[in-house]
C-alpha positions as CSV (number, residue, x, y, z in Angstrom):
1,X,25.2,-38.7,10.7
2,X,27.9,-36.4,9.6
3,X,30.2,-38.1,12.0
4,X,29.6,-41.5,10.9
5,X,30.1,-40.8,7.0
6,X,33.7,-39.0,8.4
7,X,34.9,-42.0,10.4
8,X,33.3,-44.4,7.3
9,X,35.3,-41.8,4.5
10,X,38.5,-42.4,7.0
11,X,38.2,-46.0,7.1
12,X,38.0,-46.5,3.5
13,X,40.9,-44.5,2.6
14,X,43.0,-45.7,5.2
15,X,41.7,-49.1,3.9
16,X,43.5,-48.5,0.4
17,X,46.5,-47.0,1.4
18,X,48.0,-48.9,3.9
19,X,49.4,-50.5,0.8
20,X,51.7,-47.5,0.0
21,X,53.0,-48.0,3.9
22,X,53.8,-51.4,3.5
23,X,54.9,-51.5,0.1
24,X,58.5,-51.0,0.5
25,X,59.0,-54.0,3.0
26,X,56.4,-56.0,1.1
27,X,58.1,-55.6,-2.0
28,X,61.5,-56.7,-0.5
29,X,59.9,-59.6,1.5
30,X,57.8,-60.5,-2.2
31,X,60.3,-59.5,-4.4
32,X,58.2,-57.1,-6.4
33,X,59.6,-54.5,-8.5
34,X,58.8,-51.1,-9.9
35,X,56.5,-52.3,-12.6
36,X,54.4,-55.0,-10.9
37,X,54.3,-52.9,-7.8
38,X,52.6,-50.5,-10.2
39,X,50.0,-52.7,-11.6
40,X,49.5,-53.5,-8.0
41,X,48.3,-50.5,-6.6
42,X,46.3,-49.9,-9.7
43,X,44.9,-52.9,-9.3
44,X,42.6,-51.8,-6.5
45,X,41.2,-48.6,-9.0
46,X,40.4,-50.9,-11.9
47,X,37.6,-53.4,-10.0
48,X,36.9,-49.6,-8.2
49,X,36.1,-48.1,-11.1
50,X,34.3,-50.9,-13.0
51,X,32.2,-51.7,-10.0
52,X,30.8,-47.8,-9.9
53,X,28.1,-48.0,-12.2
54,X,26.9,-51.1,-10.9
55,X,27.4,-50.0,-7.0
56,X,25.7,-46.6,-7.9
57,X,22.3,-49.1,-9.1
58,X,22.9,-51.2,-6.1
59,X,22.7,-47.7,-4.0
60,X,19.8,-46.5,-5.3
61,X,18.1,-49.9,-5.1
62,X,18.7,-50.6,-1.7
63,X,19.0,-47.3,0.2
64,X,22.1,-45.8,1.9
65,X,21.9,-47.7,5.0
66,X,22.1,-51.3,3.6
67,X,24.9,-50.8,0.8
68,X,27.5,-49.0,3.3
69,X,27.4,-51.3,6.2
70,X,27.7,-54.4,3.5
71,X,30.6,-52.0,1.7
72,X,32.1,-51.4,5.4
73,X,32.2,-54.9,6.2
74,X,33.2,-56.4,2.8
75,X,36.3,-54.3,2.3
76,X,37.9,-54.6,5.3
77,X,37.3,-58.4,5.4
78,X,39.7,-57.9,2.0
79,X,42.1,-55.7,4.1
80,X,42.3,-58.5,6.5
81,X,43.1,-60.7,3.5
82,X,46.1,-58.3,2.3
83,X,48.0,-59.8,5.8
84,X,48.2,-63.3,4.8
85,X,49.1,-62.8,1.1
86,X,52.4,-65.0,-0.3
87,X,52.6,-63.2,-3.9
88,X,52.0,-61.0,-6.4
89,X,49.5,-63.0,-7.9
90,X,47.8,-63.2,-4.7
91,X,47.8,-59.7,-3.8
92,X,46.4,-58.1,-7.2
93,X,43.2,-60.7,-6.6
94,X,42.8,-58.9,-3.0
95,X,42.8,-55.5,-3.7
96,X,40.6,-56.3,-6.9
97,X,38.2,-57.4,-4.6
98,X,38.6,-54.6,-2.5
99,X,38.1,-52.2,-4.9
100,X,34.3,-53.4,-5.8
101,X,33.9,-53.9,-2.0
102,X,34.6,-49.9,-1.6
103,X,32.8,-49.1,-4.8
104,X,29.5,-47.5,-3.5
105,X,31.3,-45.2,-0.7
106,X,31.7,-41.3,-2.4
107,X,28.1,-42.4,-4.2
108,X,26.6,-43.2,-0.8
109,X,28.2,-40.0,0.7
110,X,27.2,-37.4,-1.8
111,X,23.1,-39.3,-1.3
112,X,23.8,-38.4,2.3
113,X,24.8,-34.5,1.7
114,X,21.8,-34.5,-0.3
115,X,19.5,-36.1,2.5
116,X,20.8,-34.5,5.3
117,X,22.4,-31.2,4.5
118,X,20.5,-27.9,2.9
119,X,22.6,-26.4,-0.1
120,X,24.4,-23.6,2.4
121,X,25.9,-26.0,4.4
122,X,26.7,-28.6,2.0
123,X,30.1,-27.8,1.4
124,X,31.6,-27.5,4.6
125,X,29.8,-31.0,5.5
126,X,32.2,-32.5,2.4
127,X,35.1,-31.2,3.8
128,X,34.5,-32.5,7.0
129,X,34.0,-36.1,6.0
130,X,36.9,-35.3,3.6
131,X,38.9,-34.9,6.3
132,X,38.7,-38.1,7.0
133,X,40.5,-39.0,3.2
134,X,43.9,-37.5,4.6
135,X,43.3,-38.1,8.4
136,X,43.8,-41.9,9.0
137,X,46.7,-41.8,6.7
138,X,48.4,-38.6,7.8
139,X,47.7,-38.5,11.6
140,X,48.5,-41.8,11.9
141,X,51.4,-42.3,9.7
142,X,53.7,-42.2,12.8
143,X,52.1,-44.9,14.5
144,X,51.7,-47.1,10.9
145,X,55.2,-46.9,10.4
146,X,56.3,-47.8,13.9
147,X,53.3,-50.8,13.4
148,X,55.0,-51.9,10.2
149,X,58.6,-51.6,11.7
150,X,57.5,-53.6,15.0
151,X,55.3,-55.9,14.1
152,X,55.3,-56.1,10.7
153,X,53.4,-54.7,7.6
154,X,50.8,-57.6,7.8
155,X,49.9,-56.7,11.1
156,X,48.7,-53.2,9.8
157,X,46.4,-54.9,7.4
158,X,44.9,-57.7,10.1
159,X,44.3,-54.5,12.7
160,X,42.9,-51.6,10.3
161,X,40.7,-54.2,8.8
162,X,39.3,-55.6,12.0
163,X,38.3,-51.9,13.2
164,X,36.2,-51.2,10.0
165,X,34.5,-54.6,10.1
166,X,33.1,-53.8,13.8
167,X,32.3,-50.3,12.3
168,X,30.0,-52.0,9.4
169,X,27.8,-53.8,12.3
170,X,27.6,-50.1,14.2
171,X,27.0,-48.0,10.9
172,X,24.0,-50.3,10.2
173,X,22.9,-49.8,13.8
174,X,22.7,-46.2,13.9
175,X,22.4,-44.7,10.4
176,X,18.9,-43.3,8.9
177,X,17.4,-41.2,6.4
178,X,15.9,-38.1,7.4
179,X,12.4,-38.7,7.3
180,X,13.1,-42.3,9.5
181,X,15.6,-41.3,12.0
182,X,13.4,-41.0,15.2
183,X,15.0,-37.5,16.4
184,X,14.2,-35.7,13.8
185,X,11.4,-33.5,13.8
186,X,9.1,-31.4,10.8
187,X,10.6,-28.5,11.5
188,X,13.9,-29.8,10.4
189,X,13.1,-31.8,7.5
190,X,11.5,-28.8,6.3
191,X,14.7,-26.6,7.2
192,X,16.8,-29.1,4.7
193,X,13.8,-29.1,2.1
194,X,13.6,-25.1,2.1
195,X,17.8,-25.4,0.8
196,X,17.4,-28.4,-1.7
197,X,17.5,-31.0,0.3
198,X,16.1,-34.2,-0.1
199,X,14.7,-35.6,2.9
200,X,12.1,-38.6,1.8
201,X,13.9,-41.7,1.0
202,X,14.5,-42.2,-2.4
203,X,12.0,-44.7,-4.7
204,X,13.4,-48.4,-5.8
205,X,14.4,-47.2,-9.4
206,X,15.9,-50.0,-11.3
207,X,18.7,-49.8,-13.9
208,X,18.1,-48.0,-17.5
209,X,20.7,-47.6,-20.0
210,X,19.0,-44.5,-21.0
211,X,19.8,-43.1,-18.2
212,X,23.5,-43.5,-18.5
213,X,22.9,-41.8,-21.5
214,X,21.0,-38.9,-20.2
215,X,23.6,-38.2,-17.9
216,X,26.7,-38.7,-20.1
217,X,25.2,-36.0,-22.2
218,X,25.6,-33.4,-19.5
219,X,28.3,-31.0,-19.9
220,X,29.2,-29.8,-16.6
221,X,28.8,-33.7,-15.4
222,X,31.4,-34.1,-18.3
223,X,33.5,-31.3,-16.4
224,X,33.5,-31.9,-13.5
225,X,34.4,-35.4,-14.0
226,X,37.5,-34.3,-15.5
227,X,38.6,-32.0,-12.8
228,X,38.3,-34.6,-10.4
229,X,40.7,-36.8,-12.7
230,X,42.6,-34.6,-12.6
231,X,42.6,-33.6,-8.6
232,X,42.5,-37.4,-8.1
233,X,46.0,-37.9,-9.9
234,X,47.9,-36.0,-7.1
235,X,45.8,-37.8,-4.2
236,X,46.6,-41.0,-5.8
237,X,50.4,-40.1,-6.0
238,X,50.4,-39.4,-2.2
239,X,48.1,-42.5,-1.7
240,X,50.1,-44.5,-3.5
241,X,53.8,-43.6,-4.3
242,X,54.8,-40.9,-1.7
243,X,56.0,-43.1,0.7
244,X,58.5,-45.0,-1.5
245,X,59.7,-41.4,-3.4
246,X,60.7,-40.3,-0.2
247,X,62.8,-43.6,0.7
248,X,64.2,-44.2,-2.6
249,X,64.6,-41.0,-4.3
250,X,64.9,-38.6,-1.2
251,X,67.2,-41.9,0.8
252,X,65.4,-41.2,4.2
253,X,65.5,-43.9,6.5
254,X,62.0,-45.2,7.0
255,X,61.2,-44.2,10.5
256,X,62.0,-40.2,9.0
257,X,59.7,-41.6,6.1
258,X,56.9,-41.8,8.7
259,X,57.0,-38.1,10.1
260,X,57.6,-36.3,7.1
261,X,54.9,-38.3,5.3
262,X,52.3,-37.2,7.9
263,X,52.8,-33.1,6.9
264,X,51.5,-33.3,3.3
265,X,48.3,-34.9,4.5
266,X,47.9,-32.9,7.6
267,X,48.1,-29.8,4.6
268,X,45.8,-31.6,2.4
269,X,43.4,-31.9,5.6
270,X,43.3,-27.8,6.0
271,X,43.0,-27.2,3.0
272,X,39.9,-29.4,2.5
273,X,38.1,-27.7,5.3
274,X,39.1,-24.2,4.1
275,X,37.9,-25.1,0.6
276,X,34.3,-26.0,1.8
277,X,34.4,-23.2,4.3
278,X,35.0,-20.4,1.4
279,X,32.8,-22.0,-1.1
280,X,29.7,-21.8,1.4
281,X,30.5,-18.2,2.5
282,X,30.8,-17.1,-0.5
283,X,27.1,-18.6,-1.4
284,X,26.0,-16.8,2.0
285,X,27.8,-13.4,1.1
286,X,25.7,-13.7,-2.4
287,X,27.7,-14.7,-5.3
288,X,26.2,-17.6,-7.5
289,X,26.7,-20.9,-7.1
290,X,28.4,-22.0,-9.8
291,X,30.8,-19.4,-8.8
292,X,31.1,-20.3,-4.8
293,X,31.9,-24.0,-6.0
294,X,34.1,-23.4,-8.8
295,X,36.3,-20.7,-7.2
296,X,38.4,-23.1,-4.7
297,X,38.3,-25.6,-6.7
298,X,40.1,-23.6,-9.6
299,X,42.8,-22.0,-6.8
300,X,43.3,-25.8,-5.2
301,X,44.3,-27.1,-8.9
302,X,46.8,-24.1,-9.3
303,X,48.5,-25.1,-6.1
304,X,48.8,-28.6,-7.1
305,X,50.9,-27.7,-9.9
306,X,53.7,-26.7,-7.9
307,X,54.1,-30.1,-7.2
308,X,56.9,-30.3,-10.3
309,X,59.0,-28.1,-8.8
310,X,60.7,-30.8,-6.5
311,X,62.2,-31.8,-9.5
312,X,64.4,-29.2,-9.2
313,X,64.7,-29.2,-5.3
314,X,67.9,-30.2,-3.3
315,X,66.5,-30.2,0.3
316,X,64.5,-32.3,1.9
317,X,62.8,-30.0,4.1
318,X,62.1,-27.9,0.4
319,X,60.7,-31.0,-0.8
320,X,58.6,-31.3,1.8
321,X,57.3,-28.1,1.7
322,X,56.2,-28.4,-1.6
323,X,54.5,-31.2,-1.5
324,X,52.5,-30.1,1.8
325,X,51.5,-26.9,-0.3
326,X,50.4,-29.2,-3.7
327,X,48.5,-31.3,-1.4
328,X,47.1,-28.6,0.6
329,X,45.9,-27.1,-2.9
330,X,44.7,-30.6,-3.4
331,X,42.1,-30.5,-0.5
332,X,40.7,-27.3,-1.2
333,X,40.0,-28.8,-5.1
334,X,38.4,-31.8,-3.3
335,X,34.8,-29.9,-4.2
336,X,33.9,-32.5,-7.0
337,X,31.7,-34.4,-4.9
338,X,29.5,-31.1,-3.2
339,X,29.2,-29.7,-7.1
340,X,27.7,-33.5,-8.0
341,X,25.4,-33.3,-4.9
342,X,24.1,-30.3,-6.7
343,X,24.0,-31.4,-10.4
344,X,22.4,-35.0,-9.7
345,X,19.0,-35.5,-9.9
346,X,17.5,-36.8,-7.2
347,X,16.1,-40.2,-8.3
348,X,20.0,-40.9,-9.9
349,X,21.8,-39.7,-7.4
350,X,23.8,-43.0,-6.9
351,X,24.0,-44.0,-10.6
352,X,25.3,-40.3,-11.4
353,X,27.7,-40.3,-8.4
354,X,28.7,-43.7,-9.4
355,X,29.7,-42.6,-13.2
356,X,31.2,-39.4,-11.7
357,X,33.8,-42.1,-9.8
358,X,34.2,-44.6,-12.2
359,X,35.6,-41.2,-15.0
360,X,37.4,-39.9,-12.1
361,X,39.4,-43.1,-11.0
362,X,40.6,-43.6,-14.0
363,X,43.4,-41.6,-12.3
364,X,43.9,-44.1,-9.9
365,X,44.3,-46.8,-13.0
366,X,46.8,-44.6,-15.1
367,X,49.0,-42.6,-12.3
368,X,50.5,-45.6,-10.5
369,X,51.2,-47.5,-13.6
370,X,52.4,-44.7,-15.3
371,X,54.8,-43.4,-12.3
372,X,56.2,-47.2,-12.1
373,X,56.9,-47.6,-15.8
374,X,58.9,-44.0,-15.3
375,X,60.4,-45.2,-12.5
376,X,61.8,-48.5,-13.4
377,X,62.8,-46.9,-16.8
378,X,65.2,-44.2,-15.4
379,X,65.8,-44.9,-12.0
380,X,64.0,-41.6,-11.2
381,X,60.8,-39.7,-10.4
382,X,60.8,-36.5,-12.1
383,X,58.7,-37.9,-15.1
384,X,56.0,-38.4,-12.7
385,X,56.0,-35.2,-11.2
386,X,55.9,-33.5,-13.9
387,X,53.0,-36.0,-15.1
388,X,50.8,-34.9,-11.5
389,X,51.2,-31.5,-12.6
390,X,50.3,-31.4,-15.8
391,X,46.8,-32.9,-15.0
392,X,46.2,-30.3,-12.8
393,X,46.6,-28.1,-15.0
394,X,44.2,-30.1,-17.0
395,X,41.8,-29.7,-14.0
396,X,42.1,-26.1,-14.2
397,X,40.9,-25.7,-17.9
398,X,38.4,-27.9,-17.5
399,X,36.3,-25.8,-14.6
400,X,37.2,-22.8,-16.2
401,X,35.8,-23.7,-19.8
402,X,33.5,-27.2,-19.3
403,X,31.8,-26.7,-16.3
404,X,28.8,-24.8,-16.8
405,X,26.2,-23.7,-14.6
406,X,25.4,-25.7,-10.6
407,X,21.5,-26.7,-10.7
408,X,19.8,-29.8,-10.1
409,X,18.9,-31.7,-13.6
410,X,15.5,-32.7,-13.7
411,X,15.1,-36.5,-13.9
412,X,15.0,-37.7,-16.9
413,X,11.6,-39.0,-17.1
């Protein structure tokens, strides 16, 4: 199960960045500047974060099994549709609809750390799907790169999205819940159960504006939706924009592009899996928690902040090397989702991951506009570095002084 939500949480990242690959020799072949080219890649994050609170209803109507495989198929049927755009225009439609198409994915995850996983092991289970957010981008940016130089950048599009729509048909194949899967036994459901696991599939609950309100009265909820804006703001920089920083403001040709753009996100993939490692050993060695989750997250936003130091930095290999360490600080932050698996109650788990995303993404509205606006204003990006650090630092005061204590709300009725 773990293994499928990994290659699922690869697919759907790879899915929305293969824009930042091709977004240099799109924007040549389209002639799209700066600005639009902004609006463009936040294009995908406003339909993504509209769509949240309705995809989190949809999830916990119809089970985890039925929303991802239609999710998996229905946004990479819209990457397929990125390779034969003619415009602008076009293009901002497309990724619209491939935001709602990826809406219910993190919602559906953290409803499968909470089905399959007991609260020990819970963390390092998010890191290793996690992986899978920096993976298909950075072990595969080599290959992308040589794809978009050799074939061109709509035959990354055509290819990616033809893999994920043959995954959909397989997901909905093999996935289960607990108590269904056929290979699972009592003795393991009541392992998971003993940890806080929930195990029985989920009651139909239908849509209640009182419970948006329930939940938007919660103050670590409140928290740790700000801390995961503000984690979110350097992921969508390197998700987004780090590709074309380091061919227009670094001048690398675009075949060096490709390998140094693979080390930050090789970083960002260690540090993800040491950041769910420490959190759960420190829950096994006996601190609390709300400590074990807080603690990497807190260091991971710290490291991020270095990222405005390549302002300053004459060498490329410097550069580099900063990045890869604000990214790697990035992944071991990436603990939002394992705290919400905690807080969420169990018969909201998809409407309160689902408002947890739509908060977050906001970064993914705001950072690419406001890093092209900086951009084609001064010719330069040290506005927007400095801009990705300072909401990390905003991440870091928020889990020191918002986020309260990790237990399970009660439902609200």
């Amino acid at each position: 199960m773990l293994a499928l939500v990994a290659i699922a949480t690869a697919l759907n990242y790879l899915d929305r960045t293969l824009l930042g690959v091709a977004a240099p020799a799109m924007s040549k072949e389209l002639e799209i500047g700066p600005e639009v080219m902004g609006l463009v890649f936040a294009a995908f994050s406003w339909s993504y974060a509209i769509a949240q609170v309705p995809g989190g209803v949809f999830l916990d109507r119809f089970g985890t099994r039925i929303t991802y495989a239609l999710a998996l198929v229905g946004w990479s049927a819209f990457t397929v549709c990125q390779g034969f755009v003619r415009s602008s225009a076009a293009l901002i439609l497309v990724r619209l609809g491939l935001g709602v198409a990826e809406a219910p994915c993190f919602p559906a995850n953290s409803r499968v750390l909470i089905a399959w996983f007991p609260r020990a092991e819970r963390a390092r289970a998010n890191s290793i799907y996690s992986v899978g957010m920096y993976f298909g981008i950075g072990f595969c940016s080599p290959l992308l790169f040589w794809m978009a130089t050799n074939w061109g950048w709509r035959a990354l599009f055509w290819i990616v999205g033809g893999i994920g729509i043959i995954f959909g048909i397989l997901w909905y194949r093999l996935y289960r819940d607990p108590s269904e899967h056929p290979w699972v036994n009592e003795a393991e459901l009541a392992l998971i159960r003993a940890d806080g696991g929930v195990t029985a599939k989920a009651e139909p609950r239908s849509f209640r504006w009182s419970d948006v309100s329930y939940l938007a009265r919660q103050r670590s909820l409140i928290g740790a939706a700000i801390g995961q804006f503000a984690t979110n703001s350097t992921l969508v920089f390197f998700l987004t924009w780090f590709p074309t920083y380091l061919a227009t403001e670094r001048q690398m040709d675009w075949m060096k592009v490709g390998l140094f753009a693979m080390l930050p996100f090789i970083a960002a993939s260690i540090g993800v899996l040491i950041g769910g490692q420490v959190s759960d050993r420190l829950l096994r060695a006996g601190r609390s928690l709300t400590f074990a989750r807080k603690l990497p997250v807190i260091t991971g936003l710290l490291m991020s902040t270095t990222i405005t130091s390549a302002i300053w930095l004459e060498s490329d290999a410097a550069v580099i090397a900063v990045m890869s360490l604000a990214f790697f600080g990035q992944g071991m932050s990436n603990l939002g989702w394992t705290l919400i698996s905690e807080l969420a109650p169990d018969r909201l788990s998809g409407l309160t991951g689902g408002l947890f995303n739509l908060c977050t993404n906001l970064a993914g509205i705001i950072t690419p506009i406001v890093i092209g606006i900086t951009v084609g204003q001064t010719g330069s990006f040290y506005a927007g570095l400095a801009y990705i650090g300072a909401m990390a630092l905003l991440g870091v005061l928020s889990y020191m002084f918002i986020v309260d204590r990790a237990e399970r709300l009660p439902n609200p009725d």
